[in-house]
N, C-alpha and C positions, 0 to 999 in steps of 0.2 A: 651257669656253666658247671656243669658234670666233672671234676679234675679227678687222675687217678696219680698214688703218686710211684713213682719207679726211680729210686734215686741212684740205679747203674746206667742210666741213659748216658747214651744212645750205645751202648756195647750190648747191654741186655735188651732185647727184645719181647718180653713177655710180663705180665704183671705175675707177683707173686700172688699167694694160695689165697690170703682174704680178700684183695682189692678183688680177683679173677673170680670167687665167688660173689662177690655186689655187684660186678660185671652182667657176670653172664646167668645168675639164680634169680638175681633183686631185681637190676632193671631189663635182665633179658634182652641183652643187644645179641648179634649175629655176626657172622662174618661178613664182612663186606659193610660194616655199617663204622664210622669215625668217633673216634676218643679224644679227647687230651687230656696231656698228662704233663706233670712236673716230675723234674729232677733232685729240686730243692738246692740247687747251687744257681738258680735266677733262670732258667731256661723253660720256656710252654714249648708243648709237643703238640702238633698234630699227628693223627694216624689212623690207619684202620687195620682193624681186625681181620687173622687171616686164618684165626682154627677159635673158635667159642668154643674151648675147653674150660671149663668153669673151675680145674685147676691149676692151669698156666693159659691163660687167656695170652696166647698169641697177637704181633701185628706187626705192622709196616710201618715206618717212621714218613708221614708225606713232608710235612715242612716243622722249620723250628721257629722261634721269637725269641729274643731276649726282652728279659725281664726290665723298663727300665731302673737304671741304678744310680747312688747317690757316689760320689767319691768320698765320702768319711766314712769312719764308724760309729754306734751307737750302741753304746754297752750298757745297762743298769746290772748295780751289783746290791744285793738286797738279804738280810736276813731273814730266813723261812721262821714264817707263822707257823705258831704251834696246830692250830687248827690246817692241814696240808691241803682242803678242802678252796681255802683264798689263795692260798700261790697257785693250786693248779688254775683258778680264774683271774689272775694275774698274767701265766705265764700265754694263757690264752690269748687275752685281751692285748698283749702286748706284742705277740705273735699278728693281729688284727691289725694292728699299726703299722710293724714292720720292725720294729727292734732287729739288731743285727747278734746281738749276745745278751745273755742273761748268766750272770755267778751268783753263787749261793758264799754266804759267810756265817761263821760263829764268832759273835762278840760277847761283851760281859753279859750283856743280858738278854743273851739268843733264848728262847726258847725251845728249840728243834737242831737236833745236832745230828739227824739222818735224813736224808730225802731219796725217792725210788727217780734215778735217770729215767728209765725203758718208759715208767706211766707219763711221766712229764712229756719225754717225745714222741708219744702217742697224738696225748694233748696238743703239741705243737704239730703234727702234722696234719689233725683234723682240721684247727685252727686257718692252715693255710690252706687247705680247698675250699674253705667258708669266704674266707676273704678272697680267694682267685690269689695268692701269692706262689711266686715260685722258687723264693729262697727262703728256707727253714734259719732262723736263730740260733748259733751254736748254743749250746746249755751245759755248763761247766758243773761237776761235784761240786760240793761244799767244802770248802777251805778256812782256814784264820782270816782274820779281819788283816793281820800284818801283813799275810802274804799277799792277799787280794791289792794294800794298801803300796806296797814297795813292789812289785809287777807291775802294776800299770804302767800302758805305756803312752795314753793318748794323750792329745795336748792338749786338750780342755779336761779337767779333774775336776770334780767336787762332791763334797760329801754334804746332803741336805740333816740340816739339825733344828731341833725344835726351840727357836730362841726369838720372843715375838720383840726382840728391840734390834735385831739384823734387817736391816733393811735392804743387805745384798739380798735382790732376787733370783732367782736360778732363769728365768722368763730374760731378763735384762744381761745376763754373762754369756748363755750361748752364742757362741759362733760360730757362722756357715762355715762351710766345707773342713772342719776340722775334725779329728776322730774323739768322740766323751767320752768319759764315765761320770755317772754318779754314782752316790755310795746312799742305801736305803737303808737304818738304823734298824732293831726291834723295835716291839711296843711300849719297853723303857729307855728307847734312843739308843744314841751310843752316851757312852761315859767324856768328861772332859780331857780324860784320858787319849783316849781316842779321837777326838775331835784333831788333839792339840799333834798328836803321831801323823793323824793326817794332811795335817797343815805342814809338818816339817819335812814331808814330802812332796808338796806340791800341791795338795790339794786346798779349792778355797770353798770355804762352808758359805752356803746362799740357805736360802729362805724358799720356800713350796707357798707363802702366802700367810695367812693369820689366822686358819684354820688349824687344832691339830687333828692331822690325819691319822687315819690308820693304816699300818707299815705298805698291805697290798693299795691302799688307796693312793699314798703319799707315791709309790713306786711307778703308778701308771700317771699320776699327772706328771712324774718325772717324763717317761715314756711319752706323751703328747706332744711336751713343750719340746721336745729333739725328733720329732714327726714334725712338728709345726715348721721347726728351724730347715726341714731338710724339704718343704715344700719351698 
């Protein structure tokens, strides 16, 4: 399925200048011929086309669908790899699942203390016509580890730490229908510092298994096992 995305639906009627060129230059549709499209807040569009203007590709809204949806939320909060090259295939992949939010942190031993928003949500909305998704992942700047750690507001919390005598699993503590976060360390963890900051707010350190990963890898098995839970 062909998806365009148009995220002023249904008030705006017309794709903007890129998609209205892949439209009407790339695949050469016409008027009179049907689209769909997303809004990126859970909604497919049906439509057709009513001026093949290649830049504002015009059309008609015929019917809608909602997207089905989970009643929790599903946040992973993650410190950007220095290489930016693995979060943008992270934020992808995790976009592919369905993640609901993704936050950026700088801990003691972040790496990367800027990331580009605009490429990232590029990324995430290519991500969602690949997958057929119609709700985009909010994607927060990068903030402190403390603020990320005292905001939270969900009722499942946990920060995954690389500690192979924790036999809390992160697989065994999720629970249905509640809103999570985990919290994804760098590639020197967090400190016991911050472990101990997290735990005094609420959060409880579980285990990813007895592998150690690396930061983008550890963050999308986080990302599976809360796709798992929310099937």
């Amino acid at each position: 399925m062909q998806l365009f995305y148009q995220p002023h639906l249904p008030e705006i009627k017309h794709l903007d200048l890129d998609e209205s060129k892949h439209c009407i230059k790339v695949l050469r549709m016409k008027s009179g011929d049907e689209i769909n499209l997303i809004d990126g807040k859970g909604t497919f569009y049906k439509a057709k086309i009513t001026n093949e203007n290649h830049k504002q590709c015009e059309f008609e809204i015929i019917s809608t669908e909602k997207e089905a949806d989970f009643n929790f939320h599903r946040h992973i909060a993650i410190a950007p790899t220095k290489n930016i090259d693995r979060i943008e295939w992270l934020v992808e992949k995790a976009t592919e699942f369905g993640i609901d939010e993704i936050s950026f942190f700088q801990s003691f031993h972040s790496e990367r203390k800027v990331i580009k928003i605009d490429r990232l949500e590029k990324k995430v909305i290519s991500a969602m016509k690949q997958s057929i998704k119609a709700k985009k992942p909010i994607i927060n700047q990068i903030d402190s580890l403390q603020n990320i750690i005292s905001n939270a507001k969900e009722a499942n919390k946990f920060i995954a730490y690389v500690d192979f005598q924790n036999t809390t699993y992160l697989k065994n503590e999720l629970k249905n229908n509640l809103d999570s976060i985990i919290l994804i360390g760098p590639e020197g963890d967090f400190t016991e510092e911050e472990v101990e900051l997290s735990e005094k707010k609420g959060f409880k350190k579980v285990s990813l298994g007895k592998s150690r990963l690396r930061t983008e890898t550890a963050a999308l098995a986080a990302v599976h096992l809360m796709n798992l839970i929310a099937e």
